[in-house]
C-alpha positions in Angstrom: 34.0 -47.1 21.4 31.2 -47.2 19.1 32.0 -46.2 15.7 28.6 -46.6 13.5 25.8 -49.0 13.2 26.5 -51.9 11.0 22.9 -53.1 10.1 19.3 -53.6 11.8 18.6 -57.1 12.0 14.6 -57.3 10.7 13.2 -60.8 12.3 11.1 -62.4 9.2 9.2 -65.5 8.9 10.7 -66.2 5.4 14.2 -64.5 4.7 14.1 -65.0 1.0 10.5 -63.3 0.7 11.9 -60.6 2.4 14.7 -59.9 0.3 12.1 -60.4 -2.8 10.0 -57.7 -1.6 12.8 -55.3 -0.9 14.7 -56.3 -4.9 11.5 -55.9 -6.4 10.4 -52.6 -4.5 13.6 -50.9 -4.0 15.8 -52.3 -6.5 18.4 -53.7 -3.9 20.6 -56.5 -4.2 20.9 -59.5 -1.5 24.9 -59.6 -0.6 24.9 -62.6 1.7 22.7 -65.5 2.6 23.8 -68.3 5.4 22.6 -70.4 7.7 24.0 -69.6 11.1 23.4 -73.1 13.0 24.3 -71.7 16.5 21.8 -69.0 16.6 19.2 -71.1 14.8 18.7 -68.6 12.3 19.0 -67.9 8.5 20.3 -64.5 7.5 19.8 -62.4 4.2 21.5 -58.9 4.0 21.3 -55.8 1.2 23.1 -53.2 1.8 21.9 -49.2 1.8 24.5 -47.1 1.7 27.7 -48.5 4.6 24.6 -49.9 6.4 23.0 -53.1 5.8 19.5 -54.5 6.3 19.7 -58.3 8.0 16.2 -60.3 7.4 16.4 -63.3 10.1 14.7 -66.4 9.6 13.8 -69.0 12.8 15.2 -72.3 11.9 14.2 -73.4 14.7 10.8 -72.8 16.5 12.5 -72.7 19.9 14.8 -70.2 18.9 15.2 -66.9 20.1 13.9 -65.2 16.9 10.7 -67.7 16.6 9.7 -66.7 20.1 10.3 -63.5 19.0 8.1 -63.3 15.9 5.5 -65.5 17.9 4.8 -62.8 20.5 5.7 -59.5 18.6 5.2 -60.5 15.1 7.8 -59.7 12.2 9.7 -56.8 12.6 12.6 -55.0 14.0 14.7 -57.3 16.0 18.1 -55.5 16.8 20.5 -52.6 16.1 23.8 -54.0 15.4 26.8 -51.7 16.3 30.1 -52.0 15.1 33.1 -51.3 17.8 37.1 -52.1 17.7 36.8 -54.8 20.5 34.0 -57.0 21.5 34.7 -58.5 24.7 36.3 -54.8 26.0 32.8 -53.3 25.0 31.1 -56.1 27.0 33.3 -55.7 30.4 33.1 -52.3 29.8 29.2 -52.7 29.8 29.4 -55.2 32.4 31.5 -53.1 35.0 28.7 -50.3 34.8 25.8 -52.8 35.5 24.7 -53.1 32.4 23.0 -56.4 31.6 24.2 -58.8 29.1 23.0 -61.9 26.9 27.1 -62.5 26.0 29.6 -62.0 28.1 32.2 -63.0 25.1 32.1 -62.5 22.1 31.1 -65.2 19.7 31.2 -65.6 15.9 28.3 -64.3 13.7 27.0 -63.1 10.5 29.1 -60.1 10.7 31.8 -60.8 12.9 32.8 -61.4 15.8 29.5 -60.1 17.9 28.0 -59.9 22.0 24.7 -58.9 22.3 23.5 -56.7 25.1 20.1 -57.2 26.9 17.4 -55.0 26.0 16.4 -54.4 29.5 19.5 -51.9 29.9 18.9 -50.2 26.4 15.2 -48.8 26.9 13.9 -52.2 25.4 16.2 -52.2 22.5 18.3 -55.6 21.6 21.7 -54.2 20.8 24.6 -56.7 19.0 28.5 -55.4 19.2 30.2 -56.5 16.1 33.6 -56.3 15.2 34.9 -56.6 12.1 37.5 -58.7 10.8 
């Protein structure tokens, strides 16, 4: 079951810029920086309202978010959702056809997450997250 969306992962050539820009301009705070070795990434959040906004930096320029930027430039990456139970969302998807990137849920940023492709979601990379 969905239950709301948890943040909108922005991918960003320089994650500390980006949280600059959006202090200075908006007056927001970051909350949380970390490398996340796995994904080859390095996250920045601040938070607007219950919903956050995650700037993701390539550490690595084979990663998925450095291919990313490379063809489509910086920008809106994913919509990250949260739900009660990962890996039940993702059989769930799974048993209607839909097609996945994780078919278990893995640690993240946020939590425990699954991503679903977006060839199933009109084109849009969705992450499951659950909390806790």
């Amino acid at each position: 079951m969905l239950k709301k969306i948890d943040h909108i992962a922005v991918a960003v050539k320089n994650a500390d810029e980006a949280i600059k820009v959006f202090e200075q301009v908006f007056g927001l705070k970051c909350e949380h920086k970390e490398v996340i070795p796995d994904q080859k990434v390095k996250a920045a959040t601040v938070r607007i309202g219950s919903t956050n906004i995650e700037f993701v930096e390539p550490t690595d320029p084979e990663s998925g978010v450095a291919k990313f930027i490379e063809k489509k430039g910086e920008g809106i990456h994913h919509i990250c959702v949260e739900v009660d139970d990962v890996n039940k969302e993702l059989k769930a998807l799974e048993a209607k056809g839909v097609a996945l990137i994780d078919k278990q849920a893995r640690k993240g940023l946020a939590g425990m997450i699954g991503f679903v492709h977006p060839k199933s979601t009109a084109g849009v990379l969705i992450e499951l997250v659950q909390k806790g």
